[in-house]
Backbone as a chain_set.jsonl record, in Angstrom:
{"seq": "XXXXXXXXXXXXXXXXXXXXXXXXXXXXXXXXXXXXXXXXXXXXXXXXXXXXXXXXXXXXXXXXXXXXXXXXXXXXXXXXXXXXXXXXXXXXXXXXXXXXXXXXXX", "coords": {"N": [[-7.429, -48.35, 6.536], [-8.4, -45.817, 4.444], [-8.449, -42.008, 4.782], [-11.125, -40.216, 4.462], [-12.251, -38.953, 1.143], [-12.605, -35.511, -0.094], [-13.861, -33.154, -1.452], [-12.028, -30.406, -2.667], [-12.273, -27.178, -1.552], [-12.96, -23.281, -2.37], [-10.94, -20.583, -1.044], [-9.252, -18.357, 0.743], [-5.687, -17.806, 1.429], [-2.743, -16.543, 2.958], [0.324, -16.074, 1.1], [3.394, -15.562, 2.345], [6.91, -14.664, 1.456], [10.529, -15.236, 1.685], [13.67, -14.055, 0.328], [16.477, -15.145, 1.099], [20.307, -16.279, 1.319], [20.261, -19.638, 1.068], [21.981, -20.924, 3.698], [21.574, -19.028, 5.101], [20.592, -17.9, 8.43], [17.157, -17.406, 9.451], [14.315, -15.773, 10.885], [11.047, -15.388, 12.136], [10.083, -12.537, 13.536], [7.619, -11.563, 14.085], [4.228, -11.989, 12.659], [4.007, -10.711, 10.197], [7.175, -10.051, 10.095], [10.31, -10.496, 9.269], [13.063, -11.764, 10.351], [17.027, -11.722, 9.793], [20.419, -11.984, 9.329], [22.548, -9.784, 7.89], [25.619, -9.225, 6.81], [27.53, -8.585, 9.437], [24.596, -7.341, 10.882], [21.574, -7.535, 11.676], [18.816, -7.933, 9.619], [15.575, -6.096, 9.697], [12.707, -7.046, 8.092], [9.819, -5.552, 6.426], [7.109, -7.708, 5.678], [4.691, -6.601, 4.944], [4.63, -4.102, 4.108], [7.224, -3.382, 3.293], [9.404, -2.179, 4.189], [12.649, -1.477, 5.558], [14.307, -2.35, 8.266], [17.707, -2.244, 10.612], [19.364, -3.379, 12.663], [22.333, -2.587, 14.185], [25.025, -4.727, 15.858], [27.759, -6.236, 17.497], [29.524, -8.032, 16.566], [31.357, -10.092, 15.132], [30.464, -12.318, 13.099], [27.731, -13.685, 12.591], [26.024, -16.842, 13.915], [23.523, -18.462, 15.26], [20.5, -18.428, 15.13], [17.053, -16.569, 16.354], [14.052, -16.529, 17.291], [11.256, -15.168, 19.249], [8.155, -14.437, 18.181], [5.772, -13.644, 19.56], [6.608, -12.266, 21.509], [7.933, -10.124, 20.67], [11.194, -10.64, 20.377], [14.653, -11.37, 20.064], [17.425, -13.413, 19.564], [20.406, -13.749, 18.66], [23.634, -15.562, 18.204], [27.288, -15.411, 17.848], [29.83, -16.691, 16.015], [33.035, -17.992, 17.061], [35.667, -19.19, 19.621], [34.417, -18.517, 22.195], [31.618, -17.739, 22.229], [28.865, -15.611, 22.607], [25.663, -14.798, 23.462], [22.97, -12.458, 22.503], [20.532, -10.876, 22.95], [17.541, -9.258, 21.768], [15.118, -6.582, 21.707], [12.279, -6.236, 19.664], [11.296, -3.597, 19.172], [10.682, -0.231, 17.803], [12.646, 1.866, 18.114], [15.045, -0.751, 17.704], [16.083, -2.115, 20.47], [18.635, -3.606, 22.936], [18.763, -6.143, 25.234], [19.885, -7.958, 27.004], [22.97, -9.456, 27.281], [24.511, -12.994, 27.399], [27.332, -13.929, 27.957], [30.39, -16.611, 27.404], [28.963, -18.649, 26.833], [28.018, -22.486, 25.513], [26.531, -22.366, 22.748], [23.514, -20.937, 20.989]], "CA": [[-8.546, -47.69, 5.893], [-7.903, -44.409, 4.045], [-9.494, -41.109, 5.172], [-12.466, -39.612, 3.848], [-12.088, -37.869, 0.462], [-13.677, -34.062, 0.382], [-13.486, -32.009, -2.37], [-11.858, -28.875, -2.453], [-13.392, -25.634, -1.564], [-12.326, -22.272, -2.517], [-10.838, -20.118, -0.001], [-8.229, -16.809, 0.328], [-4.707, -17.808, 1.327], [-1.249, -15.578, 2.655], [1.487, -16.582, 1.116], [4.842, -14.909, 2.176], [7.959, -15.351, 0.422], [11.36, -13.971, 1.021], [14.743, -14.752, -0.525], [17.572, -15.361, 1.269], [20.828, -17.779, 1.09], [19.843, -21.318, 1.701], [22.78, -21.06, 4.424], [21.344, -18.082, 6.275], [19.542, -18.33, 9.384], [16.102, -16.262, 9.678], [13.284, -16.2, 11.741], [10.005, -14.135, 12.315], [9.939, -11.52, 15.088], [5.936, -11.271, 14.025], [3.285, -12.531, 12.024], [4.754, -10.052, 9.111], [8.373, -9.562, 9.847], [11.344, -11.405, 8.861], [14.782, -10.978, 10.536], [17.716, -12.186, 8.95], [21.763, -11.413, 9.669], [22.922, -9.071, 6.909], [27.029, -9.279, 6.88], [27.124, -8.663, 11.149], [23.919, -6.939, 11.416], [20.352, -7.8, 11.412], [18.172, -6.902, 9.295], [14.637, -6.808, 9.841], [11.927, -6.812, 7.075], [8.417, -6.303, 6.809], [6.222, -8.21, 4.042], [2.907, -5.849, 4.561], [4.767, -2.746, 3.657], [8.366, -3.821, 2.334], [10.118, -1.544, 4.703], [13.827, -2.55, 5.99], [14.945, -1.731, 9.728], [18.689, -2.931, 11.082], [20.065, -3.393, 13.883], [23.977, -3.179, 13.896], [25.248, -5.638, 16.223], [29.129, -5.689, 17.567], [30.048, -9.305, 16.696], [31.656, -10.404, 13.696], [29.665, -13.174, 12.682], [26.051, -14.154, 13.299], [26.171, -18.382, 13.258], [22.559, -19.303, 14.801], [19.614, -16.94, 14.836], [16.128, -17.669, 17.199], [13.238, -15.072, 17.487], [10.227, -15.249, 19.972], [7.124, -13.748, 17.369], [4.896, -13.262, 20.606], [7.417, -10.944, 22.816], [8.634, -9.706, 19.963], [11.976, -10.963, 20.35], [15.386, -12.175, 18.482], [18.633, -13.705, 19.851], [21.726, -14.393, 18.055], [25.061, -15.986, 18.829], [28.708, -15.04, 17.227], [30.745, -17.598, 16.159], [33.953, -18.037, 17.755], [35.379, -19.967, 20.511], [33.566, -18.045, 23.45], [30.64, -17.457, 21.854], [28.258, -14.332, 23.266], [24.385, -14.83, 23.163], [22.638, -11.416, 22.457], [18.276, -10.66, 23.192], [17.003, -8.168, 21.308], [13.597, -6.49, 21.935], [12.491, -5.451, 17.826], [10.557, -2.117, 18.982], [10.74, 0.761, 17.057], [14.036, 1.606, 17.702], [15.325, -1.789, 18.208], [16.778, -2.256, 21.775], [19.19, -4.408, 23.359], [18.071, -6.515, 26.57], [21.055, -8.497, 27.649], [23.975, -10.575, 26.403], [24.674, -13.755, 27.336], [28.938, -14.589, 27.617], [31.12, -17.486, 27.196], [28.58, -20.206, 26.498], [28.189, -22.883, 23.87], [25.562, -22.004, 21.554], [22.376, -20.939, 20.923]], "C": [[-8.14, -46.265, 5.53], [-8.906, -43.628, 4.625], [-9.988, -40.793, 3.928], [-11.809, -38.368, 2.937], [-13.273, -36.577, 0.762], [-13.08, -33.203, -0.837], [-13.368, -30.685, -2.047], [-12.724, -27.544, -2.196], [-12.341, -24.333, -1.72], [-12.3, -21.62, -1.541], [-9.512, -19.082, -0.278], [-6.884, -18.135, 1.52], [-3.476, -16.488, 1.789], [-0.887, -16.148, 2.921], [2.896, -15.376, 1.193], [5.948, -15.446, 1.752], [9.645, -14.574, 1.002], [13.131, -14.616, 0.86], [15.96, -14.103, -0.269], [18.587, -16.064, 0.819], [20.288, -18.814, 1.318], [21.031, -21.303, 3.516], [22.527, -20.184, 5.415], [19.818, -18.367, 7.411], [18.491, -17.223, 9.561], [14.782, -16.849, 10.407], [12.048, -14.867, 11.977], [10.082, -14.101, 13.746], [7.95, -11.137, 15.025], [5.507, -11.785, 13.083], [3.876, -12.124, 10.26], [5.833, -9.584, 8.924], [9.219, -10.544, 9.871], [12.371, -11.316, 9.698], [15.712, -11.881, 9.877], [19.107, -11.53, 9.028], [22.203, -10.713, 7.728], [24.666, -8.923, 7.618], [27.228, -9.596, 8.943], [26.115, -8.033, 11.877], [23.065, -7.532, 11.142], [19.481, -7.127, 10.921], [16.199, -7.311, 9.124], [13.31, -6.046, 8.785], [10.919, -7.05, 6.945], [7.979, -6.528, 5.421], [4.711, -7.122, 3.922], [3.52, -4.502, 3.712], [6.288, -2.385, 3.178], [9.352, -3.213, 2.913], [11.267, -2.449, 5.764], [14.057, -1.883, 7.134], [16.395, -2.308, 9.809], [19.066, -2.95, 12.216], [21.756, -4.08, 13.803], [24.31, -4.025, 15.663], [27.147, -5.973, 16.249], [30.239, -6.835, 17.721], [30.473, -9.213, 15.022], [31.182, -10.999, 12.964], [28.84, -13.613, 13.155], [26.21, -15.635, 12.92], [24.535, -19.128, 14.123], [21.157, -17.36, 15.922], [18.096, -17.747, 15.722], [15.299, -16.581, 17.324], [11.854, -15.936, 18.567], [8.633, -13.843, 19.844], [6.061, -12.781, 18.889], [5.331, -12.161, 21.555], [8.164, -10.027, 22.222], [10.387, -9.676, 19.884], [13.158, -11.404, 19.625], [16.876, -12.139, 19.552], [19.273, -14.012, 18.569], [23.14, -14.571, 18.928], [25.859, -15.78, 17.811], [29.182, -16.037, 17.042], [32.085, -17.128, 16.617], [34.736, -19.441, 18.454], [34.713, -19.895, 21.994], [32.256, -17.242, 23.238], [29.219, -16.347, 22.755], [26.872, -14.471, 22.828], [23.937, -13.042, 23.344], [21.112, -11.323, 22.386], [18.377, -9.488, 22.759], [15.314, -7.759, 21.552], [13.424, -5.655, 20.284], [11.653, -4.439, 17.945], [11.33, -1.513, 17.998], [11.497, 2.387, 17.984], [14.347, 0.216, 18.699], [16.291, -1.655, 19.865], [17.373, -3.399, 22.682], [19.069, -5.073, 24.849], [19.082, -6.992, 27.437], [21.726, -9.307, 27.042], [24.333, -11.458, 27.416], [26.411, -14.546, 27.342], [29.454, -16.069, 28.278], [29.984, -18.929, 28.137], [28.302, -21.079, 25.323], [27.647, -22.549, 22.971], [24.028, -21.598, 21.596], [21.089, -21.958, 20.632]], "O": [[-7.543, -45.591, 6.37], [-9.993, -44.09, 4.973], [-9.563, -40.967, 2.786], [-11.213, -37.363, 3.324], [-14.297, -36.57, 1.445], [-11.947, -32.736, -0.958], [-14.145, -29.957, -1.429], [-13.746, -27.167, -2.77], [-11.182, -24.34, -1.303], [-13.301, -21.675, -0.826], [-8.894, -19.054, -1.343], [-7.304, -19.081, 2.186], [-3.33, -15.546, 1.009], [-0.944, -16.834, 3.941], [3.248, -14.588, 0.315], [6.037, -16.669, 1.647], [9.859, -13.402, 0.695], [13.512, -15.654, 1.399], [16.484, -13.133, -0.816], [18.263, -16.716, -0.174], [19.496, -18.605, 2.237], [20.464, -21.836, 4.469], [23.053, -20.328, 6.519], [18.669, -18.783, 7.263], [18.921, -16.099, 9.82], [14.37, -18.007, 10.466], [12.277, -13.657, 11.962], [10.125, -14.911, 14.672], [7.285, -10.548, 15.877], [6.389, -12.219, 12.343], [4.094, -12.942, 9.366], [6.019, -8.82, 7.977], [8.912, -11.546, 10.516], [12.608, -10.108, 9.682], [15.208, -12.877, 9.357], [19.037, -10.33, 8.761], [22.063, -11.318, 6.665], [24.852, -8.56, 8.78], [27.051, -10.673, 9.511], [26.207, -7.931, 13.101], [23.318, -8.346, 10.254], [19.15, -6.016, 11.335], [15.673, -8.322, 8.659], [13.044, -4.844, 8.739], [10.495, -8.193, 7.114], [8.258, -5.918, 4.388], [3.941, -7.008, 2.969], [2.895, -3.985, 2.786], [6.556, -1.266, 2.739], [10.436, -3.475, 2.393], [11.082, -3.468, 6.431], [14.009, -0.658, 7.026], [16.499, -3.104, 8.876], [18.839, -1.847, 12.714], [22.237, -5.188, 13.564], [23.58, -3.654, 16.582], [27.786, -5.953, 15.197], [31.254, -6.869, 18.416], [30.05, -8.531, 14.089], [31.238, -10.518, 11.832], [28.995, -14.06, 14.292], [26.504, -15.868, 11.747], [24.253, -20.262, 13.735], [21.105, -16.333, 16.598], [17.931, -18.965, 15.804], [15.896, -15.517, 17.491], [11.645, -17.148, 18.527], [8.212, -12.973, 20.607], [5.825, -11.578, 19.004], [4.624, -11.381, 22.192], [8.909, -9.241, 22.808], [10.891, -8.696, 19.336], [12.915, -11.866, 18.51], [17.296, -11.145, 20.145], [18.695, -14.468, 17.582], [23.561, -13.969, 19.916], [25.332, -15.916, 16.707], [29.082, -16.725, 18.058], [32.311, -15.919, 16.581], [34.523, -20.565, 17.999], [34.517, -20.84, 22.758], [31.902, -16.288, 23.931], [28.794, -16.917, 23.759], [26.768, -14.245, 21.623], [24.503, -12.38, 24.214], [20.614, -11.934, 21.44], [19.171, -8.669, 23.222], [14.43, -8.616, 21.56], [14.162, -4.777, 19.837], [11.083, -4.148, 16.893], [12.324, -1.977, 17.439], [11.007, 3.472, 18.296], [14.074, 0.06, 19.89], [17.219, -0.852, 19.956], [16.545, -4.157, 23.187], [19.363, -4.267, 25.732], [19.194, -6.507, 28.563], [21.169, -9.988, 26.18], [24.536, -10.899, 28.494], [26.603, -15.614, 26.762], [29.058, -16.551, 29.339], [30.042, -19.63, 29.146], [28.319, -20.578, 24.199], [28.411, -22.335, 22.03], [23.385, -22.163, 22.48], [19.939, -21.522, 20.657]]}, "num_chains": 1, "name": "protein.A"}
């Protein structure tokens, strides 16, 4: 049995948008911020007010990316073969919580 049609109703909508590689890993640290690895740093971007923060970061390559919106949070891991997990807290100035060495992946 199909469900019950219902005609549309008008209603408001936010849509965010933002335009990375297809290949890059990003994740929200909040409701309105983006993060996203820029070459070996992170860079974190807000949609209400367009403003860019970074956080440099002392790995060569960022390969998987993971944020926790609610604690305001953001790991990444390095590729390699002894790969280094890194927690970030995304205050205002970003601050580093603890790293994570020689396990497999994020």
């Amino acid at each position: 049995m199909a469900p019950p049609q219902r005609l549309a109703t008008e209603g408001l909508a936010a849509f965010r948008a933002v335009h990375v590689p297809l290949s890059t890993p990003f994740a929200f640290t909040s409701p309105s911020v983006v993060c996203y690895p820029v070459g070996s740093n992170l860079c974190l971007h807000s949609l209400e007010d367009g403003t860019t923060r970074y956080i440099p970061s002392p790995v060569y390559s960022i390969s998987r990316l993971c944020a926790d919106p609610a604690g305001a949070l953001v790991a990444f891991c390095e590729n390699g073969t002894s790969p280094r997990v890194s927690v970030y807290k995304t205050d205002n100035p970003p601050r580093l919580l603890y790293t994570l060495s020689d396990i497999a992946e994020l």
